[in-house]
DSSP file (Angstrom, degrees, kcal/mol; ACC not computed):
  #  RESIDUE AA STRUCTURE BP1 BP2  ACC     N-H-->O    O-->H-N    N-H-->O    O-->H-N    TCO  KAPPA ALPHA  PHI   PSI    X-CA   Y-CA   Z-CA
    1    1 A X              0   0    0      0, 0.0    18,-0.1     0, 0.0    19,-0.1   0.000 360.0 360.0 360.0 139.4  -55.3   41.1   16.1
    2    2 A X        -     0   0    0      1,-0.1    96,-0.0    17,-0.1     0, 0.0  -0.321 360.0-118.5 -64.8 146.5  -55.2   44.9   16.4
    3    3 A X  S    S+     0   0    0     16,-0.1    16,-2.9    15,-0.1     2,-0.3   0.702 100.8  37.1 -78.8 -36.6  -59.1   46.1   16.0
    4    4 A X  E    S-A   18   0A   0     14,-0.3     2,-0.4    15,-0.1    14,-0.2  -0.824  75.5-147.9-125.4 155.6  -58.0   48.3   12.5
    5    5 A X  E     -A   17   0A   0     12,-1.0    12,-3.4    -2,-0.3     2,-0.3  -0.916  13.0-150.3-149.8 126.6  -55.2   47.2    9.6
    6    6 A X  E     -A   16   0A   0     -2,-0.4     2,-1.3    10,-0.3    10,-0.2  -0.869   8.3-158.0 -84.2  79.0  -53.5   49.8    8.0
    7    7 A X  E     -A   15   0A   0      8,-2.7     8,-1.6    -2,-0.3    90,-0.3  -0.676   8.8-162.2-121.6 153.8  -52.5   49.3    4.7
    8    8 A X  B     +B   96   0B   0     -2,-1.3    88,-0.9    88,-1.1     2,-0.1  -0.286  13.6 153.7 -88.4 161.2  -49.3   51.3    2.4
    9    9 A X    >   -     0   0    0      3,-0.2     3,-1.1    86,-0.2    86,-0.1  -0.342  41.2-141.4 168.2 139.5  -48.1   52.0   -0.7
   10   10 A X  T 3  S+     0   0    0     84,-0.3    -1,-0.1     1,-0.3    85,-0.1   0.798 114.1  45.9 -26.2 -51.6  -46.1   54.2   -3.0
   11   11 A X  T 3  S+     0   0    0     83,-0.2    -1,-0.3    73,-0.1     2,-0.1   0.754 117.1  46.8 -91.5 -40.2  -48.4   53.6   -5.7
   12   12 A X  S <  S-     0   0    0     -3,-1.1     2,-0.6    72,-0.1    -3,-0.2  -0.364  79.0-103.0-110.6 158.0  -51.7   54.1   -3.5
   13   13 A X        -     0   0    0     -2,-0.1    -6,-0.1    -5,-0.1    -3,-0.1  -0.867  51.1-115.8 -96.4 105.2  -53.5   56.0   -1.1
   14   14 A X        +     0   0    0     -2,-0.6     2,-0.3    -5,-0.1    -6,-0.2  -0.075  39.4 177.7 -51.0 153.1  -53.3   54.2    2.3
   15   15 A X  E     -A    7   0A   0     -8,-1.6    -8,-2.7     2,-0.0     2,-0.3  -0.929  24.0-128.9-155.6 174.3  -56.2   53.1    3.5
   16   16 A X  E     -A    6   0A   0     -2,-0.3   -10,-0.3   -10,-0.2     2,-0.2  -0.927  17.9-173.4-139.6 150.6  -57.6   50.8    6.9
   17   17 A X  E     -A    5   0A   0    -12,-3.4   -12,-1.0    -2,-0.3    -2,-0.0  -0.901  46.0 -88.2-131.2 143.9  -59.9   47.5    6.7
   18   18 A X  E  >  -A    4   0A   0     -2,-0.2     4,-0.7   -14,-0.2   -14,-0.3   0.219  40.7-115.0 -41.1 171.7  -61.2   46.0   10.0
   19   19 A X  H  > S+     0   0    0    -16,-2.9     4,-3.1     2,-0.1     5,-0.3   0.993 114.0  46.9 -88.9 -29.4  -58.6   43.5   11.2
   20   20 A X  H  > S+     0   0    0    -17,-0.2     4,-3.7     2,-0.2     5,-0.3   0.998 118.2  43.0 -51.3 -65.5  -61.1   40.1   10.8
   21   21 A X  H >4 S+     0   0    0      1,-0.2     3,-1.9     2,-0.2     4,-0.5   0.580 115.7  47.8 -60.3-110.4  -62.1   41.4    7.2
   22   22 A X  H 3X S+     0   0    0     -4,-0.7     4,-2.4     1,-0.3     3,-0.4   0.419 114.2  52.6 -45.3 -36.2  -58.0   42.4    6.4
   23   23 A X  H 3X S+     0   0    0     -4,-3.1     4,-2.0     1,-0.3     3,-0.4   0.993 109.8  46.6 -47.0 -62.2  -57.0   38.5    7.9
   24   24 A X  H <X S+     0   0    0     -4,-3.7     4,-0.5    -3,-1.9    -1,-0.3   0.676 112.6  44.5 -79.0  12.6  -59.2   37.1    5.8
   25   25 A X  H  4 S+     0   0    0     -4,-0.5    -1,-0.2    -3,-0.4    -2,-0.2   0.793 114.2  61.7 -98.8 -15.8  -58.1   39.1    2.5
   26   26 A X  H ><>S+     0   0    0     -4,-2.4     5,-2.2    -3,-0.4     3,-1.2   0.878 101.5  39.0 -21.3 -73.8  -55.0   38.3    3.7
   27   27 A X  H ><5S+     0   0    0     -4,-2.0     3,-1.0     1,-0.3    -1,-0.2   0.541 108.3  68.3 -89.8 -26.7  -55.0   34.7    3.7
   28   28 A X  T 3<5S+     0   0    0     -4,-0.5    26,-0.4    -5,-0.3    -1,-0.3   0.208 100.0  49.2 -48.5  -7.8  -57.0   35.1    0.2
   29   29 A X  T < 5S-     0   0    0     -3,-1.2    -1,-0.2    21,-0.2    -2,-0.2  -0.176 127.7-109.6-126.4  23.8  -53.6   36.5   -1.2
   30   30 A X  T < 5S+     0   0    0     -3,-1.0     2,-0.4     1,-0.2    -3,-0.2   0.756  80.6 131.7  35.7  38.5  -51.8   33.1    0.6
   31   31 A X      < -     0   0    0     -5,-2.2    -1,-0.2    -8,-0.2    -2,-0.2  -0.742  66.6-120.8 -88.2 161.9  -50.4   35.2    2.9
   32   32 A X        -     0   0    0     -2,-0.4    -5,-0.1    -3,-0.1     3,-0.1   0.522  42.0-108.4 -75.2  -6.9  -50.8   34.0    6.6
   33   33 A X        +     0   0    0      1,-0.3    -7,-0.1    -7,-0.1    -8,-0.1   0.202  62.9 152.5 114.5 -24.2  -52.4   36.6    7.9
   34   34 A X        -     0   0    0     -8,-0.1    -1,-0.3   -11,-0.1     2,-0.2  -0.258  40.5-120.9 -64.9 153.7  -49.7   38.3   10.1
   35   35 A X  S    S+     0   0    0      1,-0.3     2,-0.1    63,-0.1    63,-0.1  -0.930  94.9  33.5-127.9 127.9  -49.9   41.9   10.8
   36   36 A X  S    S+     0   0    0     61,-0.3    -1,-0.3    -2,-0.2    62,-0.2   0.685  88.3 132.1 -88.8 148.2  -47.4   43.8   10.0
   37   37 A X        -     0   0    0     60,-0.3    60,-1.3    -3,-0.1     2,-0.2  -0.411  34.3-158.8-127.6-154.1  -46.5   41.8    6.9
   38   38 A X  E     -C   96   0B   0     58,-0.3     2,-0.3    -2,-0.2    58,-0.2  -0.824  17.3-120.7 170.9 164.6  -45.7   43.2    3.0
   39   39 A X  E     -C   95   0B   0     56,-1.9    56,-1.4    -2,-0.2     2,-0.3  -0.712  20.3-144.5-100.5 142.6  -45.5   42.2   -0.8
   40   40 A X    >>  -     0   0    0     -2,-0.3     4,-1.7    54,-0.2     3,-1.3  -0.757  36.2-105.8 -75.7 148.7  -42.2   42.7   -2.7
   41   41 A X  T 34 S+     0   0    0     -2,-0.3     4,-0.3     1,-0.2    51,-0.1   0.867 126.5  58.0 -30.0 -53.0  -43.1   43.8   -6.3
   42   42 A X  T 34 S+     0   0    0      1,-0.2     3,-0.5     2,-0.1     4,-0.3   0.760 108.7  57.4 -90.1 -17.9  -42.3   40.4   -8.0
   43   43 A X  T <> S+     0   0    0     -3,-1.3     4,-2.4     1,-0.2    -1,-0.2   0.893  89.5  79.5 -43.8 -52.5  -45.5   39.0   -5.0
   44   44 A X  T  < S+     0   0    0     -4,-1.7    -1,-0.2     2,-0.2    -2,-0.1   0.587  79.1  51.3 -50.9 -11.3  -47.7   41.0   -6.2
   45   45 A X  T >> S+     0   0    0     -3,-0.5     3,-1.3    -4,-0.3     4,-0.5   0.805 114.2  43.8 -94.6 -85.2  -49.1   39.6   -9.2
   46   46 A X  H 3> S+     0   0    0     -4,-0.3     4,-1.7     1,-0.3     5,-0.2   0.717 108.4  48.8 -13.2 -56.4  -49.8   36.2   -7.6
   47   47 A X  H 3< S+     0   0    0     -4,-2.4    -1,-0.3     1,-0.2    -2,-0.1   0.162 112.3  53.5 -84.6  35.9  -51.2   36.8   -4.6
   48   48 A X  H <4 S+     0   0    0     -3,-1.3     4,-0.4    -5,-0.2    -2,-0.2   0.770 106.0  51.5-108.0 -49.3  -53.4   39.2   -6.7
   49   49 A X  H >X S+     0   0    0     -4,-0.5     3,-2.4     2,-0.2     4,-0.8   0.913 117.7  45.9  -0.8 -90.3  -54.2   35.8   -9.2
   50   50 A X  H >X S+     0   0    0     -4,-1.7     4,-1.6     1,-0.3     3,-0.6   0.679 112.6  47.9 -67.6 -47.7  -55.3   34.0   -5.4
   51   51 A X  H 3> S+     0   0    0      1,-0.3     4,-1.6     2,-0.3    -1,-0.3   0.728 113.8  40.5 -76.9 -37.7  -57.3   36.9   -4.0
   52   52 A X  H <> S+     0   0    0     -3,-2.4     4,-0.7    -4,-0.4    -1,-0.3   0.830 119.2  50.1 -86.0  -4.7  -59.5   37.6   -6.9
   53   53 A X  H X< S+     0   0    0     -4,-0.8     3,-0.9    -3,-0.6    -2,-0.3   0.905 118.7  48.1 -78.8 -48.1  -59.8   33.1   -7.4
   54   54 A X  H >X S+     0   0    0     -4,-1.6     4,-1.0   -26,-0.4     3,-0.9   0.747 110.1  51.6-113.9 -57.0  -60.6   33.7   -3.6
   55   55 A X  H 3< S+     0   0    0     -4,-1.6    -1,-0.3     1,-0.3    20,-0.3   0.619  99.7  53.6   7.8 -76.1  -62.8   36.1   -4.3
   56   56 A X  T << S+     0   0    0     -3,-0.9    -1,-0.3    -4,-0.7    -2,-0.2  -0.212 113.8  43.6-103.1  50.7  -65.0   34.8   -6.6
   57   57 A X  T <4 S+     0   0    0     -3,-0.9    -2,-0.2     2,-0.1    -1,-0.2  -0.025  88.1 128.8-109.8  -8.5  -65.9   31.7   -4.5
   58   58 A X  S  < S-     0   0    0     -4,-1.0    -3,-0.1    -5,-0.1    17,-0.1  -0.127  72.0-106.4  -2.1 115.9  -66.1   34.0   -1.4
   59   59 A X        -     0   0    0      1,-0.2    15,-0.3     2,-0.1    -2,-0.1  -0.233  48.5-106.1 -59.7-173.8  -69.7   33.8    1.1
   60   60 A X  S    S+     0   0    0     13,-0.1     2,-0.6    14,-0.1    14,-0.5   0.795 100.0  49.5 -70.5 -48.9  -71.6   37.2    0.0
   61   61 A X  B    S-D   73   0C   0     12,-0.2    12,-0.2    13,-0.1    -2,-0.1  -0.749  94.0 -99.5-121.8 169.6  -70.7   38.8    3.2
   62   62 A X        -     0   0    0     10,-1.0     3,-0.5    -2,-0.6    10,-0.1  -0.205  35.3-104.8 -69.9 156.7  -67.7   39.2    5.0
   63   63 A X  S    S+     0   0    0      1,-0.2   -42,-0.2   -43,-0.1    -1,-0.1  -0.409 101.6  20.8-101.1 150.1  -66.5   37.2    8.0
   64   64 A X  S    S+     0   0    0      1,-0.2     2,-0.3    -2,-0.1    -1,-0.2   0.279  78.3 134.7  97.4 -22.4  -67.0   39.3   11.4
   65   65 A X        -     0   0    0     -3,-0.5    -1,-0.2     1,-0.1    -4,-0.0  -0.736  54.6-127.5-122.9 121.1  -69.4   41.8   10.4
   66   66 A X    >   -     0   0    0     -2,-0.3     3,-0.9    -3,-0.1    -1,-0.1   0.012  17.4 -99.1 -67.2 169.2  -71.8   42.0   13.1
   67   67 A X  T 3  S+     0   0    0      1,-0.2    -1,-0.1     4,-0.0    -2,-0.1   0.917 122.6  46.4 -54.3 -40.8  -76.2   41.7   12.9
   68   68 A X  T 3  S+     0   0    0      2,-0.0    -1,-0.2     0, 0.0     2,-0.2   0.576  95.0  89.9-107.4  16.7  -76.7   45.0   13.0
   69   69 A X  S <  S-     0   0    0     -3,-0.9     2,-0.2     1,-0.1    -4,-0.0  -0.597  86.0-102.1 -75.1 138.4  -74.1   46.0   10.4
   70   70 A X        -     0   0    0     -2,-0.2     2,-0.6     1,-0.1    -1,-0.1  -0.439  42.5 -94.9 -71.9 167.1  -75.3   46.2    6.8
   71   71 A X        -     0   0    0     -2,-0.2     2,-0.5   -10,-0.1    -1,-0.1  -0.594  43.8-174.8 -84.4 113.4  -74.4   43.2    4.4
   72   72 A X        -     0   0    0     -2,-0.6   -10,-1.0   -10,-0.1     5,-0.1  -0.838  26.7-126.2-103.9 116.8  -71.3   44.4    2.7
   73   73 A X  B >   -D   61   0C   0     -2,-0.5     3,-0.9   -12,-0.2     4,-0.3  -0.609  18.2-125.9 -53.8 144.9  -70.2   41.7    0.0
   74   74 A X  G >>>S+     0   0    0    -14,-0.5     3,-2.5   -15,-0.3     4,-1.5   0.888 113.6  65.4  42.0 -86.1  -66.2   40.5    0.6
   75   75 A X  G 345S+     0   0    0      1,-0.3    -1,-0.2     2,-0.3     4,-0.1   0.561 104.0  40.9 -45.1 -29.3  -65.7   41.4   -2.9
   76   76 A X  G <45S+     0   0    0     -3,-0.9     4,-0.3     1,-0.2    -1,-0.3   0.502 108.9  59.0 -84.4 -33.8  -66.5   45.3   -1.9
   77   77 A X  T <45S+     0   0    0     -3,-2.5    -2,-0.3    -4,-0.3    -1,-0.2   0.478 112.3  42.7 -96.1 -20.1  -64.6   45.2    1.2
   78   78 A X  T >X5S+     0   0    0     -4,-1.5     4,-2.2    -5,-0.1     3,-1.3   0.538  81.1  92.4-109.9 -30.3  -61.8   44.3   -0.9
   79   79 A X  H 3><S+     0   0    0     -5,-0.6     4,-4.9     1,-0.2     5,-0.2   0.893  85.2  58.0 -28.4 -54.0  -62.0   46.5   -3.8
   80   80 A X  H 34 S+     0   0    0     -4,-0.3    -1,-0.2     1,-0.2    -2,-0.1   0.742 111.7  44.3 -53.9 -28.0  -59.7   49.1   -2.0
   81   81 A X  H X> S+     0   0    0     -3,-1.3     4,-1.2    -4,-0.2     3,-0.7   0.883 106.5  49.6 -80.7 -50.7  -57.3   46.7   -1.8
   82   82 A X  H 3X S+     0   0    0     -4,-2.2     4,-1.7     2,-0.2     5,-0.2   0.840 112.1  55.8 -62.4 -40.1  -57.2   44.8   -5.2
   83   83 A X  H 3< S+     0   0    0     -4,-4.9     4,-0.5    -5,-0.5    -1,-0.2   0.552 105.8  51.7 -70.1   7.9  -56.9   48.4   -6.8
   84   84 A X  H <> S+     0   0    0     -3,-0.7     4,-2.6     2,-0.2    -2,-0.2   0.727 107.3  49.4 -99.2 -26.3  -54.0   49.1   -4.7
   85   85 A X  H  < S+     0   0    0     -4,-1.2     4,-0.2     2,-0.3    -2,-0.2   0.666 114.7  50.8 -81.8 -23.1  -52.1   45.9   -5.6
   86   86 A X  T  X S+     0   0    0     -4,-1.7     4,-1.5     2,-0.1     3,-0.4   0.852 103.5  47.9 -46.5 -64.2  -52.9   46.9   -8.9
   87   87 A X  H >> S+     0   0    0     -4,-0.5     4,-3.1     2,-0.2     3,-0.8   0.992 120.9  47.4 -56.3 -71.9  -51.7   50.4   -9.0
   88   88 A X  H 3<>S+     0   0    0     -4,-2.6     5,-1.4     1,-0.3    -1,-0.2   0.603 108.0  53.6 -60.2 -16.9  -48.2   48.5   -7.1
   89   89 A X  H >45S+     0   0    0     -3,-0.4     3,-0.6     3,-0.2    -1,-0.3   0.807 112.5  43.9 -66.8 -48.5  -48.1   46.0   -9.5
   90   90 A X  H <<5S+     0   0    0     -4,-1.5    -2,-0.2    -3,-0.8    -3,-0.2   0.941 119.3  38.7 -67.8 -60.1  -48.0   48.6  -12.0
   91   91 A X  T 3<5S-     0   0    0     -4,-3.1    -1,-0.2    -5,-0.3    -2,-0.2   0.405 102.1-132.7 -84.8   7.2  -45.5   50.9  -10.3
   92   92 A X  T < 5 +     0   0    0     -3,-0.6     2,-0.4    -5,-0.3   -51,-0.2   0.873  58.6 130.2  48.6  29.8  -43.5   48.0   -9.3
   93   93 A X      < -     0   0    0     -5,-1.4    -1,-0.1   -52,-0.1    -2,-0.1  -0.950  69.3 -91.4-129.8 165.1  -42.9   49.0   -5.3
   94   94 A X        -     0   0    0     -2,-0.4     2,-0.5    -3,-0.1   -84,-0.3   0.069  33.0-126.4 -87.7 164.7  -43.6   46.7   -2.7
   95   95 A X  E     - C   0  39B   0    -56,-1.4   -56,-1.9   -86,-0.1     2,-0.3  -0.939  34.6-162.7-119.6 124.8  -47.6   46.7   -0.9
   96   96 A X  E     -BC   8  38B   0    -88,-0.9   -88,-1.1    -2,-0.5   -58,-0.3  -0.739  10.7-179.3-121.3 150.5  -47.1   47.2    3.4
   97   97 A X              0   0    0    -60,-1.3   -60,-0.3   -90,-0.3   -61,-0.3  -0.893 360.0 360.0-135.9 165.9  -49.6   46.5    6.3
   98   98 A X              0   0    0     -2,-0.2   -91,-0.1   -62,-0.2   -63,-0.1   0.289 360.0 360.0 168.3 360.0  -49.8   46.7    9.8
């Protein structure tokens, strides 16, 4: 998996999560993980449901993130992301990665 994930939307301001930390928010939205994937609109609300369920049982810090990195909760590392899937939920266009 590419080092950075890249992700789009109409709705949103693109934005990049490391690729370990994007897998696993990935796969927290019961996607599989692939890069490049997407959401269609009528996805989005579900895998939005599984990601914050995912979320809130989620260790404190993110998978990947080395000792001498600070301890970033999951939930934080993801923020950028659940408000984008929000904001596309909202505007009803489809959520892109890669």
């Amino acid at each position: 998996m590419s080092k950075f994930v890249t992700f789009h939307s109409r709705a949103a301001g693109d934005f990049m999560l490391f690729g370990e930390v994007a897998r696993n928010l990935l796969q927290g939205m019961g996607h599989s993980g692939t890069v490049p994937g997407a959401l269609l609109p009528e996805d989005i609300e579900p895998a939005l449901q599984r990601l914050r369920a995912s979320l809130a049982s989620a260790p404190a810090v993110a998978a990947g993130q080395s000792d001498d990195e600070p301890e970033v909760p999951l939930s934080r590392r993801a923020y950028p992301l659940v408000k984008m899937l929000e904001a596309s939920l909202a505007a009803q266009c489809e959520v892109m990665w890669e």
